[in-house]
C-alpha positions as CSV (number, residue, x, y, z in Angstrom):
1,X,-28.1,12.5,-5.7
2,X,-26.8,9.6,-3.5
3,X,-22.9,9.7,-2.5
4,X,-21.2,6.3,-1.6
5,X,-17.4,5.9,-0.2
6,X,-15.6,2.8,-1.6
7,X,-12.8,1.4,0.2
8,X,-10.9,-1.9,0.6
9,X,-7.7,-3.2,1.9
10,X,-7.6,-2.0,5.5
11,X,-5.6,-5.7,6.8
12,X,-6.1,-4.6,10.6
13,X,-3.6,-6.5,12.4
14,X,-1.2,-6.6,9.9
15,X,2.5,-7.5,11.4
16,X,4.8,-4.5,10.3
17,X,7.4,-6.6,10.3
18,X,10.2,-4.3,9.0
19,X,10.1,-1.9,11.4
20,X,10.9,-1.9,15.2
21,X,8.8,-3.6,17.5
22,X,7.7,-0.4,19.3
23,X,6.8,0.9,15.6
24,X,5.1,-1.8,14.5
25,X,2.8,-1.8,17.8
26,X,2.2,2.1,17.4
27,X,0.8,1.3,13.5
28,X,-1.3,-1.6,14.7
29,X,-3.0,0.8,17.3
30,X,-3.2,3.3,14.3
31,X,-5.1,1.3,11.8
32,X,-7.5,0.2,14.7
33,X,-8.2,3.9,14.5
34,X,-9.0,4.1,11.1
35,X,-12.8,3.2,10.9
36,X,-13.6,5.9,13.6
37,X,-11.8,8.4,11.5
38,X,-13.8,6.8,8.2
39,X,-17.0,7.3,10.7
40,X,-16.3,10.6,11.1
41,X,-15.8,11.5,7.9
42,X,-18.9,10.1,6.8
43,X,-20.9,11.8,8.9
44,X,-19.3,15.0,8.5
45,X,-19.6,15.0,4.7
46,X,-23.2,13.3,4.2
47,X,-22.1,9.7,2.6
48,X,-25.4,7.9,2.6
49,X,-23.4,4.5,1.6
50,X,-20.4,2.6,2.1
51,X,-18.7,0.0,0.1
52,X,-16.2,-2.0,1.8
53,X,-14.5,-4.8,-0.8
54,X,-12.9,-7.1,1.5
55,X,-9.3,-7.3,3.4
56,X,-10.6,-5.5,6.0
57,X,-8.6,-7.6,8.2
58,X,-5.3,-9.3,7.7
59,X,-6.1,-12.7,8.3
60,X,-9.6,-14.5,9.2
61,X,-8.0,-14.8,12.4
62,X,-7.8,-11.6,13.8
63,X,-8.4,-10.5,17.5
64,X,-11.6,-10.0,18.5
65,X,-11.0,-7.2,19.7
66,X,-10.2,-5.8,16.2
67,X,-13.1,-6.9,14.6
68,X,-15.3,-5.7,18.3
69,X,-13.6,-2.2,17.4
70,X,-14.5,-1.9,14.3
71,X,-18.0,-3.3,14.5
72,X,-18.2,-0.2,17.0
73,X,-17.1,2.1,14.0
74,X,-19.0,1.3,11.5
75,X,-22.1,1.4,13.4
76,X,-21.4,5.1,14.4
77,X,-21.8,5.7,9.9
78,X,-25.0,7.6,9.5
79,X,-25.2,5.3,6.7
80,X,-25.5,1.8,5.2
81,X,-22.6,-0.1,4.5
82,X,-22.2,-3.3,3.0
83,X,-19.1,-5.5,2.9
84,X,-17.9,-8.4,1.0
85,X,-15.2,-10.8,2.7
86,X,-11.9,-11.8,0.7
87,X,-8.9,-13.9,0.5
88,X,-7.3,-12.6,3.7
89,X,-10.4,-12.3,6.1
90,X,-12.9,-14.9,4.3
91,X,-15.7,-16.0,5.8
92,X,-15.2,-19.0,7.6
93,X,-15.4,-20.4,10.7
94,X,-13.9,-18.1,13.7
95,X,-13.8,-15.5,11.6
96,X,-14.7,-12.1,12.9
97,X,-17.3,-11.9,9.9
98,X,-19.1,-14.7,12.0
99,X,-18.1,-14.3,15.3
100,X,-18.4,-10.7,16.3
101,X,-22.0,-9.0,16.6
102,X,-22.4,-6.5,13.3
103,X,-24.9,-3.2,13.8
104,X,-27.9,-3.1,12.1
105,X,-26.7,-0.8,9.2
106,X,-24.0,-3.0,8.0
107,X,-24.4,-5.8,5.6
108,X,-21.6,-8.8,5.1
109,X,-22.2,-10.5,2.1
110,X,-21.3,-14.4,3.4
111,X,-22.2,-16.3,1.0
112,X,-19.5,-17.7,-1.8
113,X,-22.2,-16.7,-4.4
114,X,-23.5,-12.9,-5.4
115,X,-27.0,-12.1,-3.3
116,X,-28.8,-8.9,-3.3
117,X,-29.8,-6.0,-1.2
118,X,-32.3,-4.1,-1.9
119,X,-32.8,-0.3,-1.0
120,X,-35.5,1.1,-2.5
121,X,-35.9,4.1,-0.6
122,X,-32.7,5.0,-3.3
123,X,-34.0,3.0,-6.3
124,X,-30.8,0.9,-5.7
125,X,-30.1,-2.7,-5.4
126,X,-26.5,-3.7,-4.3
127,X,-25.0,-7.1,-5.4
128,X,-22.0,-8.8,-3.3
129,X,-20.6,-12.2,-2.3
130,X,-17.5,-13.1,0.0
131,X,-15.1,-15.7,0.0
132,X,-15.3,-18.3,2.0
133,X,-11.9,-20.1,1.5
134,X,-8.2,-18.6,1.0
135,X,-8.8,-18.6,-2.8
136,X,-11.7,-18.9,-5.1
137,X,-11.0,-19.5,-9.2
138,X,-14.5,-19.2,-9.4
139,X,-15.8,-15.9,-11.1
140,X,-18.7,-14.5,-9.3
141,X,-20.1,-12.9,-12.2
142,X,-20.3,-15.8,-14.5
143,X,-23.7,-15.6,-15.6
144,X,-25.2,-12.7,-14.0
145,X,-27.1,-9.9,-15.6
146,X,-29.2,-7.3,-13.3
147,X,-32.1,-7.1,-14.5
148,X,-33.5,-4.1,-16.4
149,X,-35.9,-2.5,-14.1
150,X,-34.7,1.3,-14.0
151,X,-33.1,0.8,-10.7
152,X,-29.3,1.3,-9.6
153,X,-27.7,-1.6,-9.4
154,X,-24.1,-1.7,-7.7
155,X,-21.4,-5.0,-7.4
156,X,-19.0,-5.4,-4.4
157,X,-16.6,-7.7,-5.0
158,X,-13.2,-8.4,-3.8
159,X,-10.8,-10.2,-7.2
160,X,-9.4,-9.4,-10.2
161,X,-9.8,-8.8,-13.8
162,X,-8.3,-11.1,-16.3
163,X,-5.3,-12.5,-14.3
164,X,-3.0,-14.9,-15.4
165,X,-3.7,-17.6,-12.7
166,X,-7.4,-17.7,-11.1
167,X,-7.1,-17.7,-7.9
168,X,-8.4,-14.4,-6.2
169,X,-12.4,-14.6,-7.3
170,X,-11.6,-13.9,-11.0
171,X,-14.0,-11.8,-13.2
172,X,-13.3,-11.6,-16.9
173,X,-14.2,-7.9,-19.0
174,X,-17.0,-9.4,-20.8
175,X,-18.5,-10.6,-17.6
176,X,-18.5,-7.0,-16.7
177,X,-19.6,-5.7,-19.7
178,X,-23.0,-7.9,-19.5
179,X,-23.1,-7.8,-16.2
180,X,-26.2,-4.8,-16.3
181,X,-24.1,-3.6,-13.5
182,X,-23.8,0.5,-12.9
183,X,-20.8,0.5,-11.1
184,X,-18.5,-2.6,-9.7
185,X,-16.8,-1.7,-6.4
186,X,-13.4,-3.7,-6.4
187,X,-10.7,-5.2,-3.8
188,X,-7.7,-7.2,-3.8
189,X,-5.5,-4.8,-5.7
190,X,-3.6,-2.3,-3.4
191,X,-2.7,-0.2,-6.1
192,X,-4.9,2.4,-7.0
193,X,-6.5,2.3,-10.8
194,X,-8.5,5.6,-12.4
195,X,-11.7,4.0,-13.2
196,X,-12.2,1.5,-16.3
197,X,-15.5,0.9,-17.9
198,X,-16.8,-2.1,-19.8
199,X,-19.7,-1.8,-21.4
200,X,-22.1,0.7,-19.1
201,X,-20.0,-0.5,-16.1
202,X,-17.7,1.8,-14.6
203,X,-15.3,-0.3,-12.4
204,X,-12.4,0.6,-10.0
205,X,-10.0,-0.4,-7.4
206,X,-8.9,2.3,-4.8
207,X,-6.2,0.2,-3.4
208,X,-5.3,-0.6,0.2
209,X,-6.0,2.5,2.4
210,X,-2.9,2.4,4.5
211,X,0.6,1.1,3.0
212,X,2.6,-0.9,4.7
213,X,5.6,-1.7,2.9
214,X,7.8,0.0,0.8
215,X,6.1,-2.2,-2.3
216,X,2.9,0.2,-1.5
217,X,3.9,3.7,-1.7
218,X,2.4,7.2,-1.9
219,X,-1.0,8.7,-1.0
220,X,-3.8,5.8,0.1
221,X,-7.4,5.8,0.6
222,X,-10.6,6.2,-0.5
223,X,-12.7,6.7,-3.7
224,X,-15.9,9.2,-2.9
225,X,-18.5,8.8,-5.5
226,X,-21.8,10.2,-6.6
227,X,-25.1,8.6,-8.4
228,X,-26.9,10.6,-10.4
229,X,-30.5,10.3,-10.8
230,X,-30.1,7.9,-14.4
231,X,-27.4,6.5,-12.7
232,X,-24.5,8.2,-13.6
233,X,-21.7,7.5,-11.8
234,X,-18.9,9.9,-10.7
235,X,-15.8,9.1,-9.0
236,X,-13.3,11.2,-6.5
237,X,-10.0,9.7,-4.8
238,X,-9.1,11.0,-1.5
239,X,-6.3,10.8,0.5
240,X,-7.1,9.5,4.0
241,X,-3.4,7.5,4.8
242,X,-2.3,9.1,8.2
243,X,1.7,8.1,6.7
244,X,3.0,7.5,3.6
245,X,6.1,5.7,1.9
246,X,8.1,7.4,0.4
247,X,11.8,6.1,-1.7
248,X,14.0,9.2,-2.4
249,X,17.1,8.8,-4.4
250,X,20.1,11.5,-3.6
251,X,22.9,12.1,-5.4
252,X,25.5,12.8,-3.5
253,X,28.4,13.8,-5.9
254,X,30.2,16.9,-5.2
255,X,28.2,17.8,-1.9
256,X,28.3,15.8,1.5
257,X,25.5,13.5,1.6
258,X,24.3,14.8,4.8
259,X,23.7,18.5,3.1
260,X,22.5,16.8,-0.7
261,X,19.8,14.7,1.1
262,X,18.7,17.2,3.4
263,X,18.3,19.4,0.3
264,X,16.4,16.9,-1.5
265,X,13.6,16.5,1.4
266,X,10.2,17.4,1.4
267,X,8.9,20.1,4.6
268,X,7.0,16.9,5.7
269,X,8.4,14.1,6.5
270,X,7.8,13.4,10.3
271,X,4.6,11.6,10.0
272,X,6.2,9.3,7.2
273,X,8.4,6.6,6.4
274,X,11.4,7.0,4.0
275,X,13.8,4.9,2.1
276,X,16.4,7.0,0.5
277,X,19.0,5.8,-2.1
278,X,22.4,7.5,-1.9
279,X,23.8,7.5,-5.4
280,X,26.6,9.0,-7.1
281,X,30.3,9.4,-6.5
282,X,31.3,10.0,-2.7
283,X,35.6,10.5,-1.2
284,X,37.3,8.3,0.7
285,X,35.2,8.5,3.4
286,X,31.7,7.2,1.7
287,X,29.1,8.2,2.8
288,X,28.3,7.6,6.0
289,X,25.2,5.8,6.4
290,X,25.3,5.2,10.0
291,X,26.5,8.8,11.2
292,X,23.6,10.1,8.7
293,X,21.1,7.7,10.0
294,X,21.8,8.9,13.3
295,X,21.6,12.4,12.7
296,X,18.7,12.6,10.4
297,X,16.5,9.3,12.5
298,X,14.0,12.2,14.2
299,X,13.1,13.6,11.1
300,X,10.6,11.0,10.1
301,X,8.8,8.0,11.2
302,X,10.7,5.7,9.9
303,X,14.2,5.8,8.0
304,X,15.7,3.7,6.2
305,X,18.9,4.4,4.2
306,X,20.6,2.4,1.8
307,X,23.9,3.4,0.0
308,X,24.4,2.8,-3.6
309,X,27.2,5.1,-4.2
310,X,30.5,4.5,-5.6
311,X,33.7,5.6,-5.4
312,X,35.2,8.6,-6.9
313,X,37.3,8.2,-9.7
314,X,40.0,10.7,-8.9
315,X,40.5,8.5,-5.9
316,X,42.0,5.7,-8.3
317,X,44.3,8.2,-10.0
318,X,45.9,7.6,-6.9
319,X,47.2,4.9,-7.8
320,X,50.0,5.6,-9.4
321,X,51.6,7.2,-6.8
322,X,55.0,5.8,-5.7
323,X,53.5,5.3,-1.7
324,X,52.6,2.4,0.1
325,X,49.3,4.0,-0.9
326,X,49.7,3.6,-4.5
327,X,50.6,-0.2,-4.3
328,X,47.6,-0.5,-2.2
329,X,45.3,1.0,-4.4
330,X,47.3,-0.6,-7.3
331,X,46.4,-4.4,-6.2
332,X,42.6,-3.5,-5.5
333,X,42.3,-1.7,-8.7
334,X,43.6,-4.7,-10.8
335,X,40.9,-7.1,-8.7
336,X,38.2,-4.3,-9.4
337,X,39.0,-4.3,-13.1
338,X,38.4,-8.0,-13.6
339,X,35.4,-7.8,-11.1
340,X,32.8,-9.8,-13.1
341,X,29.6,-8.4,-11.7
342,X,28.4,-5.1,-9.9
343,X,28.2,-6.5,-6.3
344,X,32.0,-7.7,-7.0
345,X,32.7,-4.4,-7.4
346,X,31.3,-2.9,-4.6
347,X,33.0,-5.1,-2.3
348,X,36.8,-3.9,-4.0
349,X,35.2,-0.2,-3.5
350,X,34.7,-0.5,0.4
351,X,37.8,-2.5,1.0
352,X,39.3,0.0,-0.7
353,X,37.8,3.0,1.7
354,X,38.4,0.7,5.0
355,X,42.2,0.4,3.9
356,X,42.7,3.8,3.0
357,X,40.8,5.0,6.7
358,X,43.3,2.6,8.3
359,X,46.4,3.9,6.4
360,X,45.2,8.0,7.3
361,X,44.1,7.0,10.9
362,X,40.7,7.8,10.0
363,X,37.3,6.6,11.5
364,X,34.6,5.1,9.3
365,X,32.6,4.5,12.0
């Protein structure tokens, strides 16, 4: 039985632009780590091949040192691995693909057409091609069929199935499905999929192995798979991200923020990055965001808060009273009634909190 990893989507040198500059330079050192950690757990866990499907780095521009790093990597694999270039890193000019020396195990398909490798020492003949611009609306697998000669035969492409505009190597389901193809290793998407099969081919994505945005959230990495001797084909995720996003709504009502988040936190979050939503009713006072943001910061990576609360209802009620603080709450209650949208709203509810802090001497901070 052969065991393969599959993984795509690495974009090394990607800018982390939303967090601090210090951050953003500690993640960049992190992901140039991540294909000694893949090495390692290749060799620790026997994978005789690895499927790389493109996007390894975030532009075809990247610094040669990047590319020198993980050249280095991926020759410490006690296995073969094979990669195929795509819309980010393509294989162009200057690229690292052509630029920077590859070990004798690895493979880069650079070609803009599929071409084969075959290893029969495993029965097994891979299949892969690369891109070699920005976008391609060219399927690869137009017209291919692997031939029937009781051998494995694997794909390793970087695109997508049936999108709406064909742009990013295109492959349409009955391509797949005649394609002969025992398992089609996929890129491009940075969401994971479970594993779809056309025909005899089993196809997947395992998304980008790192997030970095709050548009990629949750556990990343890897799929693990096995071939049988017929050429079955069995499939495993694992987790390999080193830090997660995460988006956490809180309600706040009846509690103080600081207390209903901190109840609402997983026992690890110091390694990850968090965006949490404060919803719900909150006093005079709100809810604090900056003080909370202070006191909570060294609890994770990375926080971000955003407050989406409003505010309490019984504060309005107020507004009847006969007090400088009634005909205050009077006037913005009137403009907050014929407040034609949510954001319109919002903006009555926190003048309402800033003039009620200055009428009770009160920071907000």
């Amino acid at each position: 039985m052969l065991t393969f990893l599959h993984a795509a989507d690495f974009h090394l040198d990607s800018a982390f632009g939303a967090l601090t500059a210090r951050q953003a330079a500690g993640r960049r050192r992190e992901s140039r780590e991540l294909g000694f950690r893949l090495a390692n757990y290749v060799n620790q866990n026997g994978v005789d091949l690895v499927l790389l499907a493109g996007d390894l780095f975030d532009s075809g521009s990247a610094f040669r040192e990047t590319g020198e790093q993980l050249a280095e990597a991926l020759g410490q694999m006690n296995a073969r691995v094979f990669i195929a270039p795509g819309n980010h890193d393509w294989a162009g000019p200057g690229s690292p693909w052509m630029t920077v020396r590859w070990p004798e195990n690895v493979h880069v398909f650079r070609e803009g057409r599929l071409t084969a490798v075959d290893l029969p020492e495993w029965n097994l003949t891979v299949y892969g091609g690369a891109f070699t611009a920005s976008e391609r609306a060219e399927s690869f697998l137009t017209g291919f069929a692997a031939p029937e000669d009781g051998r494995v035969h694997i794909g390793l492409l970087h695109g997508e199935i049936d999108p709406p505009q064909a742009r990013y190597g295109p492959v349409r389901r009955e391509e797949i499905a005649a394609s002969g193809l025992h398992y089609l290793a996929l890129g491009h998407i940075h969401r994971r999929t479970e594993p779809l099969r056309f025909g005899k081919t089993l196809c997947a994505w395992p998304g980008c192995i790192e997030g970095r945005g709050f548009d990629e959230l949750g556990e990343k990495g890897f799929y693990r798979g096995t071939i049988g001797g017929s050429g079955q084909i069995s499939l495993e995720f694992v987790p390999f991200a080193q830090r997660r996003y995460e988006i956490l709504e809180v309600d706040v009502t009846g509690r103080s923020p600081r207390s209903a988040v901190e109840a609402a936190l997983p026992e690890d979050t110091a390694r990850h990055l968090y965006r949490i939503l404060l919803t719900g009713e909150t006093g005079e006072g709100g809810a604090d965001v900056r003080g909370l943001q202070e006191a909570l910061a060294d609890r994770f990576y990375a926080l971000e808060l955003r407050d989406r609360t409003r505010m309490a209802e019984d504060i309005w009620a107020r507004a009847e009273e006969d007090s400088l603080r009634g005909l205050f709450l009077r006037q913005l209650r009137q403009r907050r009634q014929g407040a034609e949208s949510e954001a319109e709203r919002d903006t009555v509810d926190e003048a309402a909190r800033f003039g009620l802090a200055a009428l009770d001497h009160r920071d907000l901070g």
